[in-house]
DODREN-971829 format. One line per 3 residues: number of its first residue (from 1); their letters; for each residue x, y, z of C-alpha. Coordinates in Angstrom, 2 decimals. Last residue first. Layout:
<recs>
NUM	A	X:Y:Z  ... $
</recs>
This chain:
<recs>
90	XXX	-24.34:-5.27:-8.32  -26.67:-5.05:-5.53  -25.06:-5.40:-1.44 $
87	XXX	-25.66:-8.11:0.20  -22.10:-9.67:0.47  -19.53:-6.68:-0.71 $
84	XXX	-18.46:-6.33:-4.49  -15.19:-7.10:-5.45  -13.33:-4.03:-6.71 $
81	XXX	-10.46:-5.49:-9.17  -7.09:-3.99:-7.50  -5.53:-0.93:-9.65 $
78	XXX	-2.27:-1.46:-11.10  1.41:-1.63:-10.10  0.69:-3.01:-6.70 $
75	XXX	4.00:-3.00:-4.94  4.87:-7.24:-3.52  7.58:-7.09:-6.10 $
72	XXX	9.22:-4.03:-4.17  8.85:-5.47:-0.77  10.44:-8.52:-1.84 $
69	XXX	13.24:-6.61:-3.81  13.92:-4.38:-0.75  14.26:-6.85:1.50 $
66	XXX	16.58:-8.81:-0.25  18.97:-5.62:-0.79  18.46:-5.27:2.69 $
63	XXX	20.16:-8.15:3.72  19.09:-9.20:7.65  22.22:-9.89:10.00 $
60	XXX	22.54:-13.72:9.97  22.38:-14.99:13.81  18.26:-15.36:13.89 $
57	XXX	15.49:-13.30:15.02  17.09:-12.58:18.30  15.26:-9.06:18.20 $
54	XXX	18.86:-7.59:18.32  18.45:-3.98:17.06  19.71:-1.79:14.77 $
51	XXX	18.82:-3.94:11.24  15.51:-4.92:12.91  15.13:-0.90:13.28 $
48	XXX	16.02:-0.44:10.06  14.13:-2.79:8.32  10.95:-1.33:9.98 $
45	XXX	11.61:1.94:8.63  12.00:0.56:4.96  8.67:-1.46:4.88 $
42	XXX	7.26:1.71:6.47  8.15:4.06:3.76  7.52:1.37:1.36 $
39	XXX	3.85:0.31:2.66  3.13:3.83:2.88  4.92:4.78:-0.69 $
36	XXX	2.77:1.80:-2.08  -0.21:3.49:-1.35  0.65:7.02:-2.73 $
33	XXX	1.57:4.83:-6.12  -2.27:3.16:-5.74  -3.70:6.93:-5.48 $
30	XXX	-1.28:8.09:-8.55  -2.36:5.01:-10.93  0.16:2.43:-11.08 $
27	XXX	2.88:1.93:-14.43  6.26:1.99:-13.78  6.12:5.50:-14.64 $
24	XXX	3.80:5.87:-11.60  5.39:3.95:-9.10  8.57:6.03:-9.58 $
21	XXX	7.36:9.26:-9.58  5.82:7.99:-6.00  9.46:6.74:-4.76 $
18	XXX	10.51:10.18:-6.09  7.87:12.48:-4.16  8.59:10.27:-0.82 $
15	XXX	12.29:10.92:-1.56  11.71:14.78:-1.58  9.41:14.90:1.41 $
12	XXX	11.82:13.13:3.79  14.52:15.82:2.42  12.01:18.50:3.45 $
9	XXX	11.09:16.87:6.64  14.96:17.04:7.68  17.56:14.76:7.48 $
6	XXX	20.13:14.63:10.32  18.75:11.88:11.97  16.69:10.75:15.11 $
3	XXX	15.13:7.08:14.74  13.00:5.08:12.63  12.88:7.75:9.72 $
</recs>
């Protein structure tokens, strides 16, 4: 995803449709699941290129099994409360 690799759109495609499955049996609506495969597909893409490169963030090489369970706690697994906008009628 972050770089040139073997996998092809199709294969891309497939884990998208299971991070999505996912969402949804653990409980979001299908347009908050969709959602939360943007901010994991991207989550996940960014960890690999800090992963890759020397950013000088630190001398500990960055866990990915702790990025992954932050990113995955910070999912929506419902639907956010709609808060009206100032000026506008109930």
């Amino acid at each position: 995803m972050a770089r040139p690799h073997r996998h092809n759109p199709d294969s891309f495609g497939r884990l998208r449709e299971r991070v999505v499955a996912a969402l949804v049996a653990a409980g979001a609506e299908p347009p908050e699941a969709e959602q939360s495969w943007y901010a994991f597909g991207l989550g996940v893409t960014q960890w690999l290129g800090t992963a890759e490169t020397d950013l000088g963030l630190g001398t500990a090489r960055p866990r990915f099994d702790l990025f992954l369970d932050t990113l995955l706690r910070g999912l929506p697994a419902r639907t956010p409360v709609e808060h009206p906008r100032p000026g506008t009628a109930d």
